[in-house]
N, C-alpha and C positions, 0 to 999 in steps of 0.2 A: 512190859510191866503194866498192871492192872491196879487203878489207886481208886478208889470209893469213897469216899468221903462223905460220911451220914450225919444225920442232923445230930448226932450228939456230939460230935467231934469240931470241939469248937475253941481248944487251943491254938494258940500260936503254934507255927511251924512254917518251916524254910525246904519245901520239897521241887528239886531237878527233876525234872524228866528228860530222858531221852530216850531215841532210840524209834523211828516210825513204828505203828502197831502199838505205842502205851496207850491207855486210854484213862481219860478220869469220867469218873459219876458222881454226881450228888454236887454240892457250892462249895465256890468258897468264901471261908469266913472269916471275918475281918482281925486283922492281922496274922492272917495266912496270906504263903506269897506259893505260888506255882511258877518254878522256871524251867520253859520250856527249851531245852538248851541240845543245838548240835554241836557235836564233836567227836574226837577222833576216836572216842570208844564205841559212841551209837551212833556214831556216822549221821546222815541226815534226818531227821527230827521232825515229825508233825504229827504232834499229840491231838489227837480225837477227844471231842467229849459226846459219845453219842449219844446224850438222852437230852442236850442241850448245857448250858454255862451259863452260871449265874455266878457273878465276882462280887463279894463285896469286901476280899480284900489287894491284892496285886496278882496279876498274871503278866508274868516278862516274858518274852520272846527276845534272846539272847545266845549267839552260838558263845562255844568254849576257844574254840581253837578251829583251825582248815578251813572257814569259811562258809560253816556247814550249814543245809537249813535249819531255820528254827519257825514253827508253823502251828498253827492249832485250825482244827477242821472240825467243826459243827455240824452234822448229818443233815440232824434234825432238832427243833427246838430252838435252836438259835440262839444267840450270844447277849446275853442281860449284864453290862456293866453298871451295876450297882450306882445311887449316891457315893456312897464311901469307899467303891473300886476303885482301882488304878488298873488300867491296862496300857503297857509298858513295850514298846518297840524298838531296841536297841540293836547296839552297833556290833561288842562284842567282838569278834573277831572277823567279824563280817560275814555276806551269804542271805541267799533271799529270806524273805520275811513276808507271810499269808495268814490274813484271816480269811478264813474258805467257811464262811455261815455269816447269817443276814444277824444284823450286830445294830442293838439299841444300847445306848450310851447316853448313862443318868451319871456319871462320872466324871473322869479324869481319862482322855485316852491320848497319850502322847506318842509320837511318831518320829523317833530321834534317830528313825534308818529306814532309808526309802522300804516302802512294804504297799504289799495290793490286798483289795477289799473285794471275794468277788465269792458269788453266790447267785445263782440262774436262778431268775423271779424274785432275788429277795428285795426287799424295802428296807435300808440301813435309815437310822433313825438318830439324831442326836439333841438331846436336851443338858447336857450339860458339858463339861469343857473338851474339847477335842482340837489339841493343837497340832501341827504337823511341823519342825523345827527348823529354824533356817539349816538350809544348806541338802535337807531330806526332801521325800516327796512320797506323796501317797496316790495309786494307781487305782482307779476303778472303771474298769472296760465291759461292756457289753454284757450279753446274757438276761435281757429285761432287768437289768438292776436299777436301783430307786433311791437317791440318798436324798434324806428329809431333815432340811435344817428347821425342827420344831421350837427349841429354848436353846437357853444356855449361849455358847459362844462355839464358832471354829474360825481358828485360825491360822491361816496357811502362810506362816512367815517361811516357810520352804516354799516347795514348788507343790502342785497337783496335779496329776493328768485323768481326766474326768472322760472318759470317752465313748459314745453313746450309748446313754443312761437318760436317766429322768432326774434332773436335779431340783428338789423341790422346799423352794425357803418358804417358811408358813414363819417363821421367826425368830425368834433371837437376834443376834448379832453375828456376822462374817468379816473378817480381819484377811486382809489379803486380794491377791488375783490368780485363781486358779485358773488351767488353762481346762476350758470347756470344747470338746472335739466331737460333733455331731450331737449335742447333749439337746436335751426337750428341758430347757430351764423355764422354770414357772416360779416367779416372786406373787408374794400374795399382797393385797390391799393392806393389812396392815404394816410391810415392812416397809418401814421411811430411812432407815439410818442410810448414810451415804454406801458407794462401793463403785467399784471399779472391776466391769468384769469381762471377758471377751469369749465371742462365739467363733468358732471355725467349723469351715464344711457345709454344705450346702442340705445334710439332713438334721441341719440343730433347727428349734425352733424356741420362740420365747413366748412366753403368756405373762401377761400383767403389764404393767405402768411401770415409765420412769419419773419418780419424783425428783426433786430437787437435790442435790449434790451425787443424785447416781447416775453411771458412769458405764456404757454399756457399747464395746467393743468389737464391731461387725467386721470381722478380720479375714482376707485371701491370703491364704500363703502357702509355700511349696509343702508344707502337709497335710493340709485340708481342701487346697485347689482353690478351684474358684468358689466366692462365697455368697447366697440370695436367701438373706435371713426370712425368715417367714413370720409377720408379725401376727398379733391378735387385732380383730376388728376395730375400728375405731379406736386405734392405737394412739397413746395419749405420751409425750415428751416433753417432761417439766425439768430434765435433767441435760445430760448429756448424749447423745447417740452420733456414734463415731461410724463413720464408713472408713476403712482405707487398708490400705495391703501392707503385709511385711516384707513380700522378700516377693521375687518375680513377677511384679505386672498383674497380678491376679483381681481376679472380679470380686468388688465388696460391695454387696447391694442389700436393700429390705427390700420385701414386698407386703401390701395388708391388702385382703382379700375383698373386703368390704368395710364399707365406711369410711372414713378418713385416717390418715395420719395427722395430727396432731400436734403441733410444736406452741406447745403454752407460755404463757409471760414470763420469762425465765429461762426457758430450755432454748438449746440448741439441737441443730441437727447440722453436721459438719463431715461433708465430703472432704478427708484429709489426703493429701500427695500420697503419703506413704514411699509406696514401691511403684506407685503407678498403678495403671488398668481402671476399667469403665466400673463407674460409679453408680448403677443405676437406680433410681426409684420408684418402685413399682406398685402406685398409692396415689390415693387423690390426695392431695397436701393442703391442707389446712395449718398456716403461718403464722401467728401472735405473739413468736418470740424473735428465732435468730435462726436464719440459714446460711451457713457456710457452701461456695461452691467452690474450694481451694484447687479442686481438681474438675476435668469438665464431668458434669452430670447430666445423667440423661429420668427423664420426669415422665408418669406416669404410663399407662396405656388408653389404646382407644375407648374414646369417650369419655376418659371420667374428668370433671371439674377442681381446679385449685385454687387458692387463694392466699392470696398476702397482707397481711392486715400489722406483720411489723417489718424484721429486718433479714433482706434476703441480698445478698451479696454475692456476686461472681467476679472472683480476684482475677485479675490479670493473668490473662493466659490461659485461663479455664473456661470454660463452656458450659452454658445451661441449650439441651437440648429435648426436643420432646418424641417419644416412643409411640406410634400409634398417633393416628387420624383423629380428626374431631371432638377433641380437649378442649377446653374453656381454661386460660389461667386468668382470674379479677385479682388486680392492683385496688385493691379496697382501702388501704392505709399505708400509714409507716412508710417504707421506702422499698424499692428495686433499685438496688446498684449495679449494672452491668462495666466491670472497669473489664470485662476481656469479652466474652461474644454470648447472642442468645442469639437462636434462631429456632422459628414456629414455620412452620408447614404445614397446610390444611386443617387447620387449630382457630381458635377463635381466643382476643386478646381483651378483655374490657378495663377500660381505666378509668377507674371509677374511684377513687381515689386518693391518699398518700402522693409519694412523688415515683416519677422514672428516673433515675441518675444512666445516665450514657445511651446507649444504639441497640435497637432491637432489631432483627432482620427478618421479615416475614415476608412467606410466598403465597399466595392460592390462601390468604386469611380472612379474617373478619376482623375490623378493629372496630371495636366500638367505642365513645367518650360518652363520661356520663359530667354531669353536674359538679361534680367535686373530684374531677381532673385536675392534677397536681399542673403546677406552672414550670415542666421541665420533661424532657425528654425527647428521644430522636426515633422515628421508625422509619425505616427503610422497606419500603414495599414495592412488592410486583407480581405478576401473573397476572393474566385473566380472570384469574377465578377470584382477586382479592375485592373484598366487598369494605366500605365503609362508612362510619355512621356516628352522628354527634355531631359534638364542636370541637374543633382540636384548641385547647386552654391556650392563652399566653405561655410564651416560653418553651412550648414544644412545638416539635416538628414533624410534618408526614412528608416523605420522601417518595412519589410514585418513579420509580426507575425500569426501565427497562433493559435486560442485559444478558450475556447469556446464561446465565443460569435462571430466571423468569420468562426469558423470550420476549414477545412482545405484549405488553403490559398496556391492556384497558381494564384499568377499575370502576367500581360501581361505587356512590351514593344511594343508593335505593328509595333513602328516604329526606333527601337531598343533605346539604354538610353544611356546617356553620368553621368559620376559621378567626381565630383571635390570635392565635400564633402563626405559624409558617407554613404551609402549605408547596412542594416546590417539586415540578417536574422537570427529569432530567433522564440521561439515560446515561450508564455505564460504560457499556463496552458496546460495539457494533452497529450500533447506530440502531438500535432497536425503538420500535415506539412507546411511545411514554405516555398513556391519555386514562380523563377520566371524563365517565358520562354521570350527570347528577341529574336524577327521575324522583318526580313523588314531590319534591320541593327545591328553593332555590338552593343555591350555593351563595353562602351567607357572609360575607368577609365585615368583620367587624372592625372598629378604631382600633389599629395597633395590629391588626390582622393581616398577613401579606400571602400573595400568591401569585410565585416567581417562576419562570420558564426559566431554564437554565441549560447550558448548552450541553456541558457530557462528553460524549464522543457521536452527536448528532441523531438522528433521527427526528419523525414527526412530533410536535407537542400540540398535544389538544385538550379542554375541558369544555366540554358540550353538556349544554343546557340552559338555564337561567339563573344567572347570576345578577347580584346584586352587594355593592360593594360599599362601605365607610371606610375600608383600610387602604391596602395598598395593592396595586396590580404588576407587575414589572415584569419584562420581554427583555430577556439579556440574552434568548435563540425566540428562533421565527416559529410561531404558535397561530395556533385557535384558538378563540374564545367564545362561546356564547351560543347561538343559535336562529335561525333563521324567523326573521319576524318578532323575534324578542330582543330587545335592544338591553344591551349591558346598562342595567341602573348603576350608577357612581355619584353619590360626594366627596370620593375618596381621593387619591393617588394614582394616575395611569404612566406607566415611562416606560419608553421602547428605545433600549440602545441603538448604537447604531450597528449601521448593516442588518436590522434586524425587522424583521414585517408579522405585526400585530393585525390578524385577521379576524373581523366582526361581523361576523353574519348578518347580525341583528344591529351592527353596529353599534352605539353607545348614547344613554341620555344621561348627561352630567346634570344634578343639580345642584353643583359647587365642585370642591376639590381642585384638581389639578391634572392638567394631561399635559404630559412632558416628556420630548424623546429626540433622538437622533438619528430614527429609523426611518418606519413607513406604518400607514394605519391603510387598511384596509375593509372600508365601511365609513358608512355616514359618523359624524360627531355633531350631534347637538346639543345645546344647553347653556350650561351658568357656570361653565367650568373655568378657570385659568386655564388657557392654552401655551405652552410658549417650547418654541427650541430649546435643545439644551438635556443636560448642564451642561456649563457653558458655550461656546459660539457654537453654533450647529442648525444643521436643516431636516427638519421634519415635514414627510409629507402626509399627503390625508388624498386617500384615493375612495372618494363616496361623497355625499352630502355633507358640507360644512355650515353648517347653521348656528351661530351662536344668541344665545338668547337674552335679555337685556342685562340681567346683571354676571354676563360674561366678560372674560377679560380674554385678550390677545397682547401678550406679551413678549415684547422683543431686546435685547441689549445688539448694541453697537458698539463695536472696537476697533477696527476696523474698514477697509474698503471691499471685501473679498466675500462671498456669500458662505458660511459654513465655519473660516475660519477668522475672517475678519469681522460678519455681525450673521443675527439671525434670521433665517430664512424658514418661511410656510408654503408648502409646494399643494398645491391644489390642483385637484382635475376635474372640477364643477366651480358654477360661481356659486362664491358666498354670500350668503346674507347675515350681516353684521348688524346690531343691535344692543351692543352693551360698548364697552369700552378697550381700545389700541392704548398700549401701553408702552412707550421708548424710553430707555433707561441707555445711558452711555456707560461703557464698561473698560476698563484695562486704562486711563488716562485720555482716553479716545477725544480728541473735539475735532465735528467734521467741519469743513472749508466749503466756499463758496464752489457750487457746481458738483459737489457731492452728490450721488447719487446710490439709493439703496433699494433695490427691489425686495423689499421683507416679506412680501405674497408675492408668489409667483403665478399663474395661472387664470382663467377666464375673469372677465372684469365680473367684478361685484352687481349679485341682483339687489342686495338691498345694503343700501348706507344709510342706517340713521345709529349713528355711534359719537362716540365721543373720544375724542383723540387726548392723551397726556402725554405731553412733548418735553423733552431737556429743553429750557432756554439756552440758547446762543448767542457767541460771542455779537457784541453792538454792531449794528448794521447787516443780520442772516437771521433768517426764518426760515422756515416750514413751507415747503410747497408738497402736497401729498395728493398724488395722481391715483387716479380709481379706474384707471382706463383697463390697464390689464394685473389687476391682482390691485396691489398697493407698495408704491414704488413714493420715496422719501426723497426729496431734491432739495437741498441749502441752496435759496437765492439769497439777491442781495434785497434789503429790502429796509422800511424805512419806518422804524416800530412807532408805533401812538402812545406817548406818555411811557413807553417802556412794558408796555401792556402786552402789544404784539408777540404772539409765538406762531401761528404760522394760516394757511391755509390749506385749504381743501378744493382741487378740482378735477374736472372730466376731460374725455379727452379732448374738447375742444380747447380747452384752459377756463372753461367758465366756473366760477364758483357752486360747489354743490352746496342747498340749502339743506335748514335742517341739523346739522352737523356743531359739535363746539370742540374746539381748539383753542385747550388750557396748557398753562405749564404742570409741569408733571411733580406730585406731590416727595417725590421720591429724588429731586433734581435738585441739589447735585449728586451723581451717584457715589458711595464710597463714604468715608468717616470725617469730620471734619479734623483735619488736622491744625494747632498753633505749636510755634515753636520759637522758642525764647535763647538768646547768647547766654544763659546760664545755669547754672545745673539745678534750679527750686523753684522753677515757673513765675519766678518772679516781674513784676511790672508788666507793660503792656506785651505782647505776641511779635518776635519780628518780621513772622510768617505768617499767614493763613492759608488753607487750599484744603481740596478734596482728595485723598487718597483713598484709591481703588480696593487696595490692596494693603495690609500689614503685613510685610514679609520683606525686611531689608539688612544688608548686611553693607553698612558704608565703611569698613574697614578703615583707612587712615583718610578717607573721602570725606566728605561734609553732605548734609538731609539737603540743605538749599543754600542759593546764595545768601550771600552775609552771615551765616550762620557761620561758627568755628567747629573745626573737627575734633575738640574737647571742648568739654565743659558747657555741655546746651541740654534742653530738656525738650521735649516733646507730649503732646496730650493729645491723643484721638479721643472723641466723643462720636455717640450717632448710634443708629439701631442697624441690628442683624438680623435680617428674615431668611429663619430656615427652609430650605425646599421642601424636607420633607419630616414629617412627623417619627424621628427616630433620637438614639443619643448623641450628642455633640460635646467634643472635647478642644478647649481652648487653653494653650499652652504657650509659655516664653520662652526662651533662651537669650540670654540680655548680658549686656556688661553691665555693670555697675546695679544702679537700683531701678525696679520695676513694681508699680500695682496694676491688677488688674481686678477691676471689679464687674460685673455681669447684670 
């Protein structure tokens, strides 16, 4: 059947068509309805309008009965749904449903039975309402087609299968999440309203920005495979941009081809689990808002530069990794959280700075510190090839390791290294070596700055160069230090555990601080330093030049009769020249007895004695006899003090008095807290106690502290000062019966 419909005919009317081969011409006009209906008399249905269709009032596509098509095919001219159309998609008795012509919609087009939209080259266009109804779906696949969300509203409260086409929103508003499969979606600048939309297939691609509350789904799944969205230049994220998989492991990645990616105050960019599979990013990354790495990710290609300036987070278990050689990622702000693993490779790292939260692992890097390096973080470095540069801030740490995945690790200063935090060579596995050379300037260790040898699984530890220390130095495995003819500057901290040998090229010139150990030094020590064994009883040697200089101290405690574990002992292999101040502290309850003897220097007699000795006073009737014949050896005679004044002597080996020399009690004497202690429990009236204890640390159980005291109902009070060894945190704590203060 053949229906024409001319411009004069502009009644109402209610006309079916069936039957393939009807055709209509001319519009329709408003309240006129065309139903385009299959069934069982004209069998399948797809009424033609060939000169084009123009609605302005209802076109239904509706079978009758058997499930039969109902279709309408547009040649040429193409489909004009009117303001006041309706174009109508129903269920009817079921059976496919086709518009076959490129279809503008200034109407009403509903979609209340799944139906396809398809026309080779055409550009579908919608400015007014175009809903698609729960539980339906509207198909548009291939052929260069183009659907252009211009005004008006669509909204896919059904499903949509969009698959590659050009989807192109210039405006209005979009209700819904159609599924997009290879599509070229392009949002323009003006549309801000929120959405929620997803890409699959690795030929979609997207143009435009995400703003704020939009929502834009980089999806791998067993239909579309693996997924490497393709973005536009200098790709900007104020919204949400999701990587992650649905079903199978599949790959959900962006790439932007130039310029940055972008993640703005607000947006996220979030590597989600999904289904699994590699997350990659293929973009130099520019950070200002929120980085999710839920799943591990892998970052940019060779060469290009990133940057973090808010919040970039790698959850537990997931991985930040980098694609391609010679990347730059700057820690400029805000935060890096590493709670599961990052690892750089031939990459270059600057922290420059926000904070580091957790462990970075770099091989063959660059790390560089700038000025406004955050006070936290751990890197883990090795290879030869790793270069590094700055100050490492308080609170963070550089780890040069060597192991077998680095081999053997000498890194570079270049331009020499300043340290305020931790600095600590060790090695891993295999006993690989661990070393850094610092060129171009010293190696800088500030108050509160330490740089630790640390044992591993053994190998050589060295830092060659010159260095120059206020923090701390510590040998807890046997190292190098320094450089030959340049003597380690220190007013810092030096301690060499034991068993352990601190080798000094250049040996060391203290001008204060501290060198303490119970190993071995290897090179001259001269200076203004505190020397002493220890901590606690122990012997330290010094194989080079021992020279101390006047306002030095040689520090020893005595507990003891036993060299190492009963008091402290200084093993020398040249003679000394002494010139500041010997310092005897009695330790552990210790009081020595007549005929006592302590070699506290062991080794050739002394070239120069002009020192000053601070000596414990001794029980009435013993002093100090202090031999300089070979080292300095402490002898308790008996002896017969002047006014109580007497604390000891000084002689050679003939026994004759060495002039020059003073022999004081020692300010520090008696050692230990003063302890009083009272028969009642509120310190009341006079003390029935007095004495020095070493030590606070007593458990008298149903015992008693001293005689005459009772094993209830007594009190106790230490006073006196605590000198910390070394410049770090100290914690002092009780555990008491009854009632306790402590104040500091």
């Amino acid at each position: 059947m053949n229906l024409t419909l001319g411009n004069g005919a502009t009644g109402p009317a209610k006309l079916p068509m069936t039957r393939t081969g009807s055709q209509v011409r001319g519009s329709i006009k408003p309240g006129q309805e065309i139903w385009v209906r299959g069934d069982s008399r004209g069998a399948h249905t797809t009424l033609v309008f060939p000169d084009g269709m123009t609605n302005h009032g209802v076109l239904r596509l509706r079978s009758a009965d058997g499930g039969y098509v109902s279709s309408v095919s547009v040649p040429s001219g193409g489909m004009f749904n009117a303001a006041d159309g309706q174009l109508l998609v129903e269920a009817g008795a079921a059976g496919p449903r086709t518009l076959a012509g490129p279809l503008v919609n200034e109407g009403w087009v509903s979609i209340n039975w799944p139906a396809t939209l398809v026309f080779a080259g055409a550009t579908h266009v919608n400015r007014g309402e175009f809903d698609v109804m729960p539980g339906m779906a509207l198909g548009i696949s291939g052929q260069g087609q183009t659907f252009r969300q211009e005004a008006g509203r669509i909204r896919f409260d059904g499903g949509a299968d969009l698959t590659g086409i050009v989807f192109d929103w210039v405006g209005g508003t979009l209700v819904g999440s159609p599924l997009l499969d290879g599509v070229d979606l392009r949002v323009a600048p003006g549309v801000t309203q929120p959405f929620s939309l997803s890409l699959i297939r690795s030929s979609s691609q997207f143009t435009g920005e995400l703003k704020t509350g939009q929502t834009l789904w980089v999806r791998g799944d067993s239909r579309g495979y693996h997924m490497m969205l393709g973005l536009p230049d200098d790709f900007s994220d104020a919204g949400l941009l999701l990587l992650e998989s649905r079903d199978g492991g599949y790959q959900s990645g962006v790439r932007v081809g130039s310029g940055n990616l972008t993640v703005q105050p607000g947006g996220i960019l979030r590597a989600g689990v999904g289904a699994g599979g590699p997350r990659p990013i293929d973009a130099a990354l520019l950070n200002r808002g929120r980085v999710e790495a839920n799943l591990s990710v892998t970052l940019g290609r060779a060469g290009l530069k990133h940057r973090n300036e808010g919040e970039f987070v790698v959850a537990p278990g997931a991985a930040l990794g980098f694609s391609g050689t010679g990347q730059t990622f700057e820690q400029a702000g805000g935060f890096l959280q590493i709670d599961g693993s990052a690892t750089l490779r031939d990459q270059t790292f600057r922290y420059l700075g926000g904070l580091v939260k957790g462990q970075i692992y770099m091989a063959n890097d660059t790390l560089e510190f700038g000025p406004g390096a955050g006070p936290s973080g751990t890197f883990l470095t090795g290879g030869s090839g790793m270069r590094l540069s700055g100050r490492i801030p308080s609170g963070a740490t550089v780890i040069v390791q060597g192991s077998s995945d680095a081999y053997h690790t000498l890194e570079v200063a270049p331009n020499g290294l300043g340290i305020d935090g931790v600095l600590q060579l060790v090695s891993r596995d295999g006993g690989y070596n661990s070393a850094l050379r610092v060129d171009g300037a010293p190696l800088a260790i500030g108050v509160g700055g330490l740089l630790q040898f640390s044992a591993g699984s053994g190998g050589p530890r060295s830092v060659t160069g010159e260095v120059r220390s206020a923090g701390k130095i510590r040998a807890d495995f046997s190292a190098t230090l320094g450089q030959a003819a340049t003597p380690v500057l220190s007013t810092g901290e030096i301690a060499v555990a034991a068993g352990v040998t601190l080798t000094l090229p250049g040996g060391v010139q203290a001008g204060g601080g501290r060198i303490e150990g119970a190993g071995a030094i290897v090179g001259s020590v001269l200076g203004n330093a505190t020397v002493a064994p220890g901590p606690g009883l122990a012997v330290l040697s010094v194989n080079g030049d021992f020279v101390q200089g006047a306002q030095g101290t040689l520090e020893f405690e005595i507990g003891g009769k036993t060299p190492g574990t009963g008091y402290d002992q200084l093993v020398l292999t040249r003679p000394a020249q002494l010139a500041g101040t010997v310092r005897l502290v009695l330790a552990n309850g210790f009081v020595p007895s007549a005929g006592d003897r302590f070699q506290l220097v062991s080794g050739p007699p002394a070239s120069t004695i002009g020192t000053r000795f601070e000596l414990p006073k001794l029980p009435a009737g013993l002093s100090w006899n202090i031999g300089v014949a070979g080292g300095l050896a402490f002898s308790v005679e008996a002896a017969q003090p002047a006014a109580g004044q007497f604390v000891g002597r000084v002689s050679d080996g003939d026994g004759h008095p060495v002039p020059g020399v003073t022999v004081q009690a020692s300010q520090t004497t008696p050692y230990g807290l003063r302890a009083q202690l009272w028969n009642n429990a509120t310190l009341s009236g006079t003390p029935l106690v007095e004495r020095f204890d070493a030590q606070i640390d007593n458990n008298w159980g149903g015992g008693v502290p001293d005689a005459g005291i009772p094993a209830d109902n007594f009190s106790v009070r230490w006073t006196g000062f605590v000198v910390p060894r070394f410049t770090e945190t100290y914690a002092f704590h009780t555990i008491s019966d009854d009632g306790v203060r402590l104040w500091i």
